[in-house]
Structures are given as C-alpha cells and as structure tokens.
PyMOL commands that place a pseudoatom at each C-alpha (Angstrom):
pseudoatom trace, name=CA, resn=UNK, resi=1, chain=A, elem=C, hetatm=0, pos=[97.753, 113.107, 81.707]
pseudoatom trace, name=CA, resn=UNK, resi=2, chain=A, elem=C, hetatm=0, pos=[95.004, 115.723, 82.759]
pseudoatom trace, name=CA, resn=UNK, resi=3, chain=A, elem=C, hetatm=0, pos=[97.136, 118.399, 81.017]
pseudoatom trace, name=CA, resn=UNK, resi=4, chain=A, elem=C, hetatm=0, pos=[97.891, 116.125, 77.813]
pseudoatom trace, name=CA, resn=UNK, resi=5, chain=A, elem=C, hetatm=0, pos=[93.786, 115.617, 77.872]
pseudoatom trace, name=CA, resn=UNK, resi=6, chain=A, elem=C, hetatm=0, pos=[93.491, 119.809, 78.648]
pseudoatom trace, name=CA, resn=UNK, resi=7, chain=A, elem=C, hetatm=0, pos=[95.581, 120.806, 76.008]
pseudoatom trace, name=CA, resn=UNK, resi=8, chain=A, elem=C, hetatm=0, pos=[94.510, 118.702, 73.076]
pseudoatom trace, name=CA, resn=UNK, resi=9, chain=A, elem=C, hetatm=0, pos=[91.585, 120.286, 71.526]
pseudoatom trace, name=CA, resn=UNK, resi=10, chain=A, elem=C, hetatm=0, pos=[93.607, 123.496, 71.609]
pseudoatom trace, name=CA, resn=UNK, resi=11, chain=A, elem=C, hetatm=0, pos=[96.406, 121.811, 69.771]
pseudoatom trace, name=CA, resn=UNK, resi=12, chain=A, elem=C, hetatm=0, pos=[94.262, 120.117, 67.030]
pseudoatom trace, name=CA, resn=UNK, resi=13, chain=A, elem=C, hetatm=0, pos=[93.087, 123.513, 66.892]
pseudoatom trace, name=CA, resn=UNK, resi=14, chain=A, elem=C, hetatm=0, pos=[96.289, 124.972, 66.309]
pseudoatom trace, name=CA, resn=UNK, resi=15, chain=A, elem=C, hetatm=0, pos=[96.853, 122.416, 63.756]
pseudoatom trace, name=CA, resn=UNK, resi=16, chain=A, elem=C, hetatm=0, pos=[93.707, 123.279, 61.861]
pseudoatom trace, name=CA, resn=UNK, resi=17, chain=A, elem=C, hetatm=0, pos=[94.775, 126.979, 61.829]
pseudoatom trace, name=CA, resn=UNK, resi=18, chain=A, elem=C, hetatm=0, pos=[98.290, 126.833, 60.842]
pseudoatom trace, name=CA, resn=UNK, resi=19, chain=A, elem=C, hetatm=0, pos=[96.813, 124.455, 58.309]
pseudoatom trace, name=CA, resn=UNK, resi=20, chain=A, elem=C, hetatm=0, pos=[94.734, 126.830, 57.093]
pseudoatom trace, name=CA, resn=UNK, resi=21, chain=A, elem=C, hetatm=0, pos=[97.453, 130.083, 57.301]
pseudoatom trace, name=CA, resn=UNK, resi=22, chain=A, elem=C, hetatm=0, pos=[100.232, 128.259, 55.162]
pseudoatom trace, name=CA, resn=UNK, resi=23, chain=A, elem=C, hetatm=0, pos=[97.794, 127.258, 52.476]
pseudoatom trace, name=CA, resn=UNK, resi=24, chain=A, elem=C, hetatm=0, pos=[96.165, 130.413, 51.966]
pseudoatom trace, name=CA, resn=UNK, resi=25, chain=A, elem=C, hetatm=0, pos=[92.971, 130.352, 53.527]
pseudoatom trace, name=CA, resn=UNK, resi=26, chain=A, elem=C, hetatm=0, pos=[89.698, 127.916, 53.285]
pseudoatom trace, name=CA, resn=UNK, resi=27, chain=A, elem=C, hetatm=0, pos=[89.842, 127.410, 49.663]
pseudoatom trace, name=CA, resn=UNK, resi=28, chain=A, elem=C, hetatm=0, pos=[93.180, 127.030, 49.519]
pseudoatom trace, name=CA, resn=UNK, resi=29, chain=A, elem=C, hetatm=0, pos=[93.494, 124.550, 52.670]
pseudoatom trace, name=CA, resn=UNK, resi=30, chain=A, elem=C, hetatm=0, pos=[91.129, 122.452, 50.598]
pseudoatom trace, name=CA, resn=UNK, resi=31, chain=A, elem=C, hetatm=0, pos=[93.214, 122.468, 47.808]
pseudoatom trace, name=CA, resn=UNK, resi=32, chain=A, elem=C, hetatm=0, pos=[96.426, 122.009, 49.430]
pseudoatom trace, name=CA, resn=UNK, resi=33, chain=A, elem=C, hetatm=0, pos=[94.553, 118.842, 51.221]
pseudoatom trace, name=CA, resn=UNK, resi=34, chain=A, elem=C, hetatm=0, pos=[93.408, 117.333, 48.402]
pseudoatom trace, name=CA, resn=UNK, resi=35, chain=A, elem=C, hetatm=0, pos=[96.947, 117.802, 46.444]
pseudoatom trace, name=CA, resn=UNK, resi=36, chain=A, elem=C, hetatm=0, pos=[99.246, 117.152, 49.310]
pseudoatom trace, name=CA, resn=UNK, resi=37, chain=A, elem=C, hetatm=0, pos=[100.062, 120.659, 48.887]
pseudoatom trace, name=CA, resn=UNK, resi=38, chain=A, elem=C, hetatm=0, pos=[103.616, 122.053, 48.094]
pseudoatom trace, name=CA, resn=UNK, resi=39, chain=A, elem=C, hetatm=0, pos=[106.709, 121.073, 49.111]
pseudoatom trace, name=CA, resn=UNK, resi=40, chain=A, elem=C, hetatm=0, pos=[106.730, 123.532, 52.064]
pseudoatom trace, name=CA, resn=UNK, resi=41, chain=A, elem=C, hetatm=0, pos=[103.184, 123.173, 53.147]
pseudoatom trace, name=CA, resn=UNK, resi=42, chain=A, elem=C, hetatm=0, pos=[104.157, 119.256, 54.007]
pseudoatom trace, name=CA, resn=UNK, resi=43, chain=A, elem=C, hetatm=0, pos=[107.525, 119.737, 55.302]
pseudoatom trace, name=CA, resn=UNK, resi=44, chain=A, elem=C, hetatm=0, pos=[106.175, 121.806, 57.755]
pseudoatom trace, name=CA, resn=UNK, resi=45, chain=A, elem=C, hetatm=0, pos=[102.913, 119.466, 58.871]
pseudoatom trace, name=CA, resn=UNK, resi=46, chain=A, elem=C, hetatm=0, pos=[105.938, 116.582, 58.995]
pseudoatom trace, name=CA, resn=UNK, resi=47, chain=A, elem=C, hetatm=0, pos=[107.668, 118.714, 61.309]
pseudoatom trace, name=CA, resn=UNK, resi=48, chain=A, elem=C, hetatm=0, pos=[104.519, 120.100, 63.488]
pseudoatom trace, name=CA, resn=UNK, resi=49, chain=A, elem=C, hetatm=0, pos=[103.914, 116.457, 63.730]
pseudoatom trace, name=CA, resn=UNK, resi=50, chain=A, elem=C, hetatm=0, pos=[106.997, 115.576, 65.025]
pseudoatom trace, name=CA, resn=UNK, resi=51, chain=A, elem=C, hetatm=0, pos=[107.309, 117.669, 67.172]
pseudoatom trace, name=CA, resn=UNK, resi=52, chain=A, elem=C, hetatm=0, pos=[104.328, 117.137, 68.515]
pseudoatom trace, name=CA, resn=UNK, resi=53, chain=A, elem=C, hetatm=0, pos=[104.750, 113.438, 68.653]
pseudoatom trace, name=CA, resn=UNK, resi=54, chain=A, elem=C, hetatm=0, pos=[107.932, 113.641, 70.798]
pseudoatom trace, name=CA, resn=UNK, resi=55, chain=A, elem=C, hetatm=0, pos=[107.525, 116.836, 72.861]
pseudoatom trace, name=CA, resn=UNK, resi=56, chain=A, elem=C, hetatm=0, pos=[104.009, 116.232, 74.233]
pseudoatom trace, name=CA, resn=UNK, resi=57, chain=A, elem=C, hetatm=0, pos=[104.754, 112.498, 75.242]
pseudoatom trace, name=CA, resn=UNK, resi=58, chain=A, elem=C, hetatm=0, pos=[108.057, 113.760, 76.669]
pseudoatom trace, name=CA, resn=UNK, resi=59, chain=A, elem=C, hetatm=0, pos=[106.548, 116.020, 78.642]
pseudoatom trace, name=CA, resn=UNK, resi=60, chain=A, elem=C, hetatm=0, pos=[104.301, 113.953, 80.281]
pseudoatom trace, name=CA, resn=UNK, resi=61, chain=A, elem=C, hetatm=0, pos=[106.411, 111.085, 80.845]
pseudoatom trace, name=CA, resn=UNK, resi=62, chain=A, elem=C, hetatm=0, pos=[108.716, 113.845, 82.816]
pseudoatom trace, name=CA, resn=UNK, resi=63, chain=A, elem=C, hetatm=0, pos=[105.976, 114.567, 84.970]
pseudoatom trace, name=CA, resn=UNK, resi=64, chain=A, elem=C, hetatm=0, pos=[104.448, 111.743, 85.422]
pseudoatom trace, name=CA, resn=UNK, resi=65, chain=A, elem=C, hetatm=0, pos=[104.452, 110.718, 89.415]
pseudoatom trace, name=CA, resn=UNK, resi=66, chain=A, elem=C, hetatm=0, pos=[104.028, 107.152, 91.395]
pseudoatom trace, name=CA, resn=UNK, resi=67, chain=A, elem=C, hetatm=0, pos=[100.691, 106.036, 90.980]
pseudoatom trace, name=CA, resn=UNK, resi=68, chain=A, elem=C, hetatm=0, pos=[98.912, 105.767, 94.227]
pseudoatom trace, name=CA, resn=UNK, resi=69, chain=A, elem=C, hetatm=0, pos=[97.690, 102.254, 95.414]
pseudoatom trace, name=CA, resn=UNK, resi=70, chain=A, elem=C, hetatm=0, pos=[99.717, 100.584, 92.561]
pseudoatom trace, name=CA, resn=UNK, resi=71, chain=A, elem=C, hetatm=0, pos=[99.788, 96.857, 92.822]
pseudoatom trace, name=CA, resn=UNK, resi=72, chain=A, elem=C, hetatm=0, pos=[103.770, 95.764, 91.427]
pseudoatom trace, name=CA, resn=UNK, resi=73, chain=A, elem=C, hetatm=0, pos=[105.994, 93.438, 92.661]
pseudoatom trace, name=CA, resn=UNK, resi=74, chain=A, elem=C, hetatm=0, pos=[108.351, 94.722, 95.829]
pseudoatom trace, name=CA, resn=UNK, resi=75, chain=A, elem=C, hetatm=0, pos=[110.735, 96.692, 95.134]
pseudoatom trace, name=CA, resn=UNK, resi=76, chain=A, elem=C, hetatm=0, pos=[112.654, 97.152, 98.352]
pseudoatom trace, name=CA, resn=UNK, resi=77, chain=A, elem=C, hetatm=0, pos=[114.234, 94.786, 100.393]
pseudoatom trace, name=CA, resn=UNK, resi=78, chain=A, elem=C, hetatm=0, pos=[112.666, 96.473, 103.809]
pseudoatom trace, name=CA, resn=UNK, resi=79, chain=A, elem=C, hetatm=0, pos=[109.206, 96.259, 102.981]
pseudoatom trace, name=CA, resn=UNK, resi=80, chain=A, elem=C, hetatm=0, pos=[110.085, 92.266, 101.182]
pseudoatom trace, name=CA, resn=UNK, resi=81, chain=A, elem=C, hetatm=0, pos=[111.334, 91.975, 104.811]
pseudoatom trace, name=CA, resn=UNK, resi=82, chain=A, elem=C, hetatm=0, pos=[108.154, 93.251, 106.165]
pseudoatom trace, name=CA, resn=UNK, resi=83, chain=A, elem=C, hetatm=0, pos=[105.903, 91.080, 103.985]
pseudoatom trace, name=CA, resn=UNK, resi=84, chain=A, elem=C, hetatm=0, pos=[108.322, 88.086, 104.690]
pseudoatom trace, name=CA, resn=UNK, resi=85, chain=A, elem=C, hetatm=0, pos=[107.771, 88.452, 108.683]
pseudoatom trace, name=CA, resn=UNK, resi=86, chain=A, elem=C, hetatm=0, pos=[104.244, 89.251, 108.044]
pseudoatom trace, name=CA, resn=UNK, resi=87, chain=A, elem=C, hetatm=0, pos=[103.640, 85.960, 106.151]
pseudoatom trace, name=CA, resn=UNK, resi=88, chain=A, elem=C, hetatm=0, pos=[105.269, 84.075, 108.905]
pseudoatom trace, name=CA, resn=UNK, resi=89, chain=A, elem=C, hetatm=0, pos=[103.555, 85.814, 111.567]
pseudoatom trace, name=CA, resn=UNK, resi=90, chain=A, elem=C, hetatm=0, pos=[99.581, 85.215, 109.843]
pseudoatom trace, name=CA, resn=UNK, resi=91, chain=A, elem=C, hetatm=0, pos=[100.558, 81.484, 109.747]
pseudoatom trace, name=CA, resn=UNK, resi=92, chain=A, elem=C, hetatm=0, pos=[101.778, 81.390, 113.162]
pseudoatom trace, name=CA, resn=UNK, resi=93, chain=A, elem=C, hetatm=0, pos=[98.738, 83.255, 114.540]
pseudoatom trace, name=CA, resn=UNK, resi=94, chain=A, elem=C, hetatm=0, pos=[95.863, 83.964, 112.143]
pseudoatom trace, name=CA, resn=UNK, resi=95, chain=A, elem=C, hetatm=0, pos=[95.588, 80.426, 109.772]
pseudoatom trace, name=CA, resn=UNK, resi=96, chain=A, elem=C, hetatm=0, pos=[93.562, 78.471, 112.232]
pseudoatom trace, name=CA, resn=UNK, resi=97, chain=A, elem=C, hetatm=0, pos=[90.665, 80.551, 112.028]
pseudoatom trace, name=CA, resn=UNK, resi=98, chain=A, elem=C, hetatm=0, pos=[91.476, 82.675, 108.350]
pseudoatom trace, name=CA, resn=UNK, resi=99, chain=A, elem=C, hetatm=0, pos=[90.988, 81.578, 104.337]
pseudoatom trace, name=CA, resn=UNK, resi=100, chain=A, elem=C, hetatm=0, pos=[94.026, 83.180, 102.751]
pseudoatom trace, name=CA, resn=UNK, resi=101, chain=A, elem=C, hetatm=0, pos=[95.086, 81.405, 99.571]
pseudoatom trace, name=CA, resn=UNK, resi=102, chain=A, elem=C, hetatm=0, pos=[98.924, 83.402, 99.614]
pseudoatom trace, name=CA, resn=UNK, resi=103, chain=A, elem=C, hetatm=0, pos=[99.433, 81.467, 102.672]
pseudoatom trace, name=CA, resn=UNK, resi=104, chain=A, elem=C, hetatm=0, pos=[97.986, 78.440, 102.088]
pseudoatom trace, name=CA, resn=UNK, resi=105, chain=A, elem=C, hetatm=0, pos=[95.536, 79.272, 105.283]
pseudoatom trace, name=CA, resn=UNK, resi=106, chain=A, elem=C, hetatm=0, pos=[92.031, 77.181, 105.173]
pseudoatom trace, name=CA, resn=UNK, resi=107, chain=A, elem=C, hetatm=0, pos=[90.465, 78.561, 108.641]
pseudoatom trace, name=CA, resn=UNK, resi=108, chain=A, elem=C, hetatm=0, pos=[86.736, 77.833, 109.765]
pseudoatom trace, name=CA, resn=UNK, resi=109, chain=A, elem=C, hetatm=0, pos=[85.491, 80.337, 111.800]
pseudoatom trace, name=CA, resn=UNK, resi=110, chain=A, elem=C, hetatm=0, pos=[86.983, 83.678, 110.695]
pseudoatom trace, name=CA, resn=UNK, resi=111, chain=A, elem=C, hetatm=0, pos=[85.732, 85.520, 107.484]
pseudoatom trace, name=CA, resn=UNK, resi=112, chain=A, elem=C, hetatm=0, pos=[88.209, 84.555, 104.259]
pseudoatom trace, name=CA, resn=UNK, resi=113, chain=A, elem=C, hetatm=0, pos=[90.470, 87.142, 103.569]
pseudoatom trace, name=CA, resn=UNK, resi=114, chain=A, elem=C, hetatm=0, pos=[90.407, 86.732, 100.095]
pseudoatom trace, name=CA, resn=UNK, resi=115, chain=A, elem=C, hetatm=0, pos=[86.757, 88.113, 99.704]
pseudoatom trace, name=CA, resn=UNK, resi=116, chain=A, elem=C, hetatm=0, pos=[86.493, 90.010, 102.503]
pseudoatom trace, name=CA, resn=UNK, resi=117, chain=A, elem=C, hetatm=0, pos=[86.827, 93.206, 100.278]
pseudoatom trace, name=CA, resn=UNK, resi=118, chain=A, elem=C, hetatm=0, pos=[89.020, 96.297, 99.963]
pseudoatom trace, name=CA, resn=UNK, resi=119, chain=A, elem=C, hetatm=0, pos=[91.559, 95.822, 102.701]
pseudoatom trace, name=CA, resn=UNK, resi=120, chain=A, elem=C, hetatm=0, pos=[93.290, 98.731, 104.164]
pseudoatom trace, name=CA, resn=UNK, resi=121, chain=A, elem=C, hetatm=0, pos=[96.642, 98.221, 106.782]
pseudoatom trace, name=CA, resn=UNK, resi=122, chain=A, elem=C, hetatm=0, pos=[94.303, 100.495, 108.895]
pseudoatom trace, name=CA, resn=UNK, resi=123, chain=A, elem=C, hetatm=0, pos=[91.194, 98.296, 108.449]
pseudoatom trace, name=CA, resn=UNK, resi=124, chain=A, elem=C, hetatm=0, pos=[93.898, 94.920, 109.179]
pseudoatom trace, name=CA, resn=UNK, resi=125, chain=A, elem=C, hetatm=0, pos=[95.246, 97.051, 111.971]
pseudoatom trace, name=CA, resn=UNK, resi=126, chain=A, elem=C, hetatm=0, pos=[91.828, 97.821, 113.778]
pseudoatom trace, name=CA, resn=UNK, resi=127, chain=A, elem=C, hetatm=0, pos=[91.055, 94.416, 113.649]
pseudoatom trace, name=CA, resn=UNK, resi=128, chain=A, elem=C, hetatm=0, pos=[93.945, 92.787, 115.635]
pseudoatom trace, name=CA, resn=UNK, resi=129, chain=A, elem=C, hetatm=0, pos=[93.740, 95.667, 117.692]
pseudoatom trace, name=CA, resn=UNK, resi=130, chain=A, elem=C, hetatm=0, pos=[89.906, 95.031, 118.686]
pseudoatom trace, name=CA, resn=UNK, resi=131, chain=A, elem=C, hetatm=0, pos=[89.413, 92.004, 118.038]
pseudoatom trace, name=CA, resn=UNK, resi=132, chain=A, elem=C, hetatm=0, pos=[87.476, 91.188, 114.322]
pseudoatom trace, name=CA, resn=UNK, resi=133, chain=A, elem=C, hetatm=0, pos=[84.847, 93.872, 113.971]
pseudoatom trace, name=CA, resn=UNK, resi=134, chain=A, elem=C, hetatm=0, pos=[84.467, 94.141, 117.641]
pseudoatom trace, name=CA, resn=UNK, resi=135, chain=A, elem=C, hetatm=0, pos=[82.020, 91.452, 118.256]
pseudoatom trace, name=CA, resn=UNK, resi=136, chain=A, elem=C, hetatm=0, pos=[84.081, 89.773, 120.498]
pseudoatom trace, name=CA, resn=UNK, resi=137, chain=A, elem=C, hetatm=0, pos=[84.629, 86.721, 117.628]
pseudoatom trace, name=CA, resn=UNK, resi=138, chain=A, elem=C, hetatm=0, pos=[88.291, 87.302, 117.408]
pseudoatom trace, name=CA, resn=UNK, resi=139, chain=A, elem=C, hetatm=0, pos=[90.250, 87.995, 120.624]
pseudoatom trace, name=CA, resn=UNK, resi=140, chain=A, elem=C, hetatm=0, pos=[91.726, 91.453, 120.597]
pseudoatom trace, name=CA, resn=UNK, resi=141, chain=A, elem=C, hetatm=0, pos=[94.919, 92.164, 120.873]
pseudoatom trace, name=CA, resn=UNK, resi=142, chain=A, elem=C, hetatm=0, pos=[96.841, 88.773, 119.298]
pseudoatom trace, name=CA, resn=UNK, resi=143, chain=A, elem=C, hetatm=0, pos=[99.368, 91.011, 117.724]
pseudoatom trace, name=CA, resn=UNK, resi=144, chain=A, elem=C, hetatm=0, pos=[101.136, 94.278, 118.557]
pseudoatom trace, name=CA, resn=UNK, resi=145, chain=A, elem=C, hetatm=0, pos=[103.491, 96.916, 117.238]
pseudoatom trace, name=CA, resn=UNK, resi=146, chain=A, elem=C, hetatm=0, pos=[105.651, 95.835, 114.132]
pseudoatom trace, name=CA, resn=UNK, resi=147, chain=A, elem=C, hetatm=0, pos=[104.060, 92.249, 114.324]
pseudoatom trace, name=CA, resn=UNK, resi=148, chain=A, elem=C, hetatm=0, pos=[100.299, 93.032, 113.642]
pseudoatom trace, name=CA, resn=UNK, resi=149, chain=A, elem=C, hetatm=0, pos=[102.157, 96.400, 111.046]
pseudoatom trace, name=CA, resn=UNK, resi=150, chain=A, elem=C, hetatm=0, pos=[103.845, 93.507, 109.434]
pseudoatom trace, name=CA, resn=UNK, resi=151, chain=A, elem=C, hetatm=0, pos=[100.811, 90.959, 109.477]
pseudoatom trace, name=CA, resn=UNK, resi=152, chain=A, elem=C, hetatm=0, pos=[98.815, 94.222, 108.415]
pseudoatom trace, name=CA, resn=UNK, resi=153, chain=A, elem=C, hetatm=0, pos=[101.625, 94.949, 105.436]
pseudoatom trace, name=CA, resn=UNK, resi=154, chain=A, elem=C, hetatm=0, pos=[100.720, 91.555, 104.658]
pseudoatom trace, name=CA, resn=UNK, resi=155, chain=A, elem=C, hetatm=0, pos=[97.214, 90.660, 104.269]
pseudoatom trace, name=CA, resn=UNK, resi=156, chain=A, elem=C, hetatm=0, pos=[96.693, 93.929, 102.629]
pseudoatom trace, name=CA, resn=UNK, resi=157, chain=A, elem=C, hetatm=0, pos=[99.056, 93.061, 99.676]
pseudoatom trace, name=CA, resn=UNK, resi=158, chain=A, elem=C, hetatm=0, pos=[97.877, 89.399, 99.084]
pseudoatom trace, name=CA, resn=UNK, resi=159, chain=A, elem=C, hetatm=0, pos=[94.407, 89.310, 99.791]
pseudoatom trace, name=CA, resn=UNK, resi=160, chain=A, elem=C, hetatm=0, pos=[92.041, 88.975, 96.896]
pseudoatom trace, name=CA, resn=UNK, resi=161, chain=A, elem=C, hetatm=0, pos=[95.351, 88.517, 94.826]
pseudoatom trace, name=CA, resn=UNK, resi=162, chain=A, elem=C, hetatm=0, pos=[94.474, 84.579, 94.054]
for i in range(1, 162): cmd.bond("trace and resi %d" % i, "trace and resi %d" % (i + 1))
show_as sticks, trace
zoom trace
C-alpha cells in the first residue's frame, strides 16, 4: 500500500503529460478535453486507464502480506485446540476471582479481563507466572508450561471482544 500511495502522484503525473503529448501541447490538451478529442487520443486514455486499473491493484494484492495483530476467526485446528484447552483451563482456575464475558466468568476480587486493556500472551504470561502484577493479590504460579501458554492464547484473543 505504501508503494501504491508512493507512486501515485507520479502516475497522475504521467497521465497529465501523456495527456498533454498526444494532444499537441497546452492548447491543444484543452481542446482535446473539452471535445473528447479524436478517436486515438481516447482509445488510448481508455487503455492507460485500464491498465492502470488492473495492473496497479494487481500488484499490490500480490504483495500484500498477513497483517500483524489481525483479529479473524481461527483458522487452524492447533491453535482452535489451544484456545479450546485454554477456555477450559481459565474456568477451571481463573473464574472465581476474573470478569471474562467469553467464558461466562463473574469473579470478585481480580481485575475484569474485559477492560483491563491491551492484553499481550506475554503480559497474561507474566501474570500467572508472578502472581497478578506482583502484589502478592494473585498467587503465583497457578499455571505452568502449555497450560498458562494456552490460558495465555486465550484471554488474549477474547478479552475486550464482548
């Protein structure tokens, strides 16, 4: 997109000249505006158009790449897996205490997940691993390994999601 946004002054540019080259110069440019100019003169805007209108798009849609912190549906069955066991695993360990409205979770004394902010698996990850924010609120610890990745996995792609 940053080339498509680069390149398109220089290509109305273009336009402008080629505009001005087929009809003769300035005067004539005018003319051939105001007329619709010969038969030639729009044949070949049609065509500059056209390909224009097919090749640039093209182009960009061939180079387009994944878009970072996208928010889509799943897409593969390991990481539905993941999110599945994660689920289970916040109900099982984290719903007495957490607000999450993907899992139903009305806790009292730990902060709701669903306004908490921008969640991170590194931010969910520091937190089971010490406990909250360190404060000694949450017990450190609760989960380890793939459970608190997957519980991690988890929060991160629900919360705030209402």
């Amino acid at each position: 997109m940053e080339v498509v946004a680069f390149l398109a002054p220089f290509v109305l540019l273009g336009i402008g000249a080629i505009f001005v080259a087929f009809s003769g110069g300035p005067g004539h440019a005018r003319e051939a505006y105001l007329t619709k100019g010969g038969r030639f003169f729009r044949f070949s805007i049609v065509l500059i158009y056209v390909v224009l209108g097919l090749a640039v798009p093209a182009l960009v849609i061939a180079n387009r790449e994944p878009s970072e912190g996208a928010t889509g549906p799943v897409q593969h069955e390991e990481a539905s897996s993941q999110l599945e066991d994660g689920k289970e695993l916040f109900r099982q360990t984290c719903t007495n205490c957490h607000t999450l409205a993907a899992a139903n979770a009305h806790g009292a004394t730990g902060p709701d997940l669903d306004e908490i902010g921008e969640m991170t698996e590194e931010r969910v990850l520091q937190a089971i691993k010490i406990g909250g924010t360190g404060q000694k609120r949450m017990p450190a610890g609760l989960l380890e390994g793939e459970d608190a990745e997957a519980v991690a996995a988890y929060v991160t792609a629900v919360a705030g999601k209402k």
